[in-house]
N, C-alpha and C positions, 0 to 999 in steps of 0.2 A: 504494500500500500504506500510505504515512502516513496519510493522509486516512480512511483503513479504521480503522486503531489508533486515531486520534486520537477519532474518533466513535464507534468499540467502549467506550475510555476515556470518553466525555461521557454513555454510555447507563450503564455501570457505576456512574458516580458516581452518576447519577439514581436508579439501584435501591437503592442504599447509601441515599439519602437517603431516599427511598420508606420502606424496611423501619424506617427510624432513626425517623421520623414516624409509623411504626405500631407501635412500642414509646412510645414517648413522648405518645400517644394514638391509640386502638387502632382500626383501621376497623372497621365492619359485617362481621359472621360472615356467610361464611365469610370475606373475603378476608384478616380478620388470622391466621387457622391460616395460608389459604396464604401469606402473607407471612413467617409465622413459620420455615416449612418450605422455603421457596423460601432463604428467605436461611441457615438452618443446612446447607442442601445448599451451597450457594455459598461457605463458608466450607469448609465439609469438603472441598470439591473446591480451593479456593484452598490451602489449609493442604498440601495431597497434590499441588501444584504448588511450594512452596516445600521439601515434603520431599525429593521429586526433582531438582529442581535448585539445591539447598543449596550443592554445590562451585563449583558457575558464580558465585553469589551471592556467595558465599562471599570469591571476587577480585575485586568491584569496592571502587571509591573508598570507597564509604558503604554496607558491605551493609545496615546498618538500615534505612535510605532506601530502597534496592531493595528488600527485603524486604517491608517497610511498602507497598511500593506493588503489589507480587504477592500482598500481602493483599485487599488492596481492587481491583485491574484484573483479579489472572490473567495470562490469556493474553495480554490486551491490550500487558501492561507487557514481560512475556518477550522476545515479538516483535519488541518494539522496543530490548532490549539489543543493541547491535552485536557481542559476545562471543558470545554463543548462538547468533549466525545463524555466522560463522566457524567455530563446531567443532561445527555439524549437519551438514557435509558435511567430512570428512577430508581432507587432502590428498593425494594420489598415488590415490584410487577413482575412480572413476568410477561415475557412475546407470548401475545396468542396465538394458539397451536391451529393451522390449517386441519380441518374436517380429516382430510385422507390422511396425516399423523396420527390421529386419534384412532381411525379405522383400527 
């Protein structure tokens, strides 16, 4: 699963740089519209990742830093907080078992 994040994160960065490169000088129409739209989606969708998990954020060491970094990775960064993964699953629940386990 690191190995998965780590290379989500190196492809994230790439697109960051990508999109940064096409404001800074613009590709061939269409691909700078799509670049333009591909990355204000990805920001909207990053931004509505930090509004929802703001209190997780919120308790670590450096939230700027975390914060800062679910700007630019997302999913990628989340995943890799060890606090997030601890209180996605409750303690004293249990996964509900599919029908055909019970079978």
């Amino acid at each position: 699963m690191k190995k998965f994040l780590i290379l989500g994160k190196v492809l994230a960065a790439f697109f960051w740089g990508v999109v940064l490169a096409n404001l800074l000088q613009p590709f061939a129409q269409p691909f700078a519209l799509l670049l333009y739209i591909t990355g204000a989606l990805a920001l909207l969708i990053h931004g509505l990742e930090l509004w929802v998990f703001n209190k997780q954020l919120a308790g670590a060491r450096k939230p700027g830093q975390e914060r800062a970094q679910v700007l630019l990775f997302g999913i990628f960064h989340l995943l890799a907080l060890p606090g997030l993964q601890a209180q996605s699953a409750e303690p004293g629940q249990e996964e509900p078992q599919l029908e055909a386990e019970n079978a």
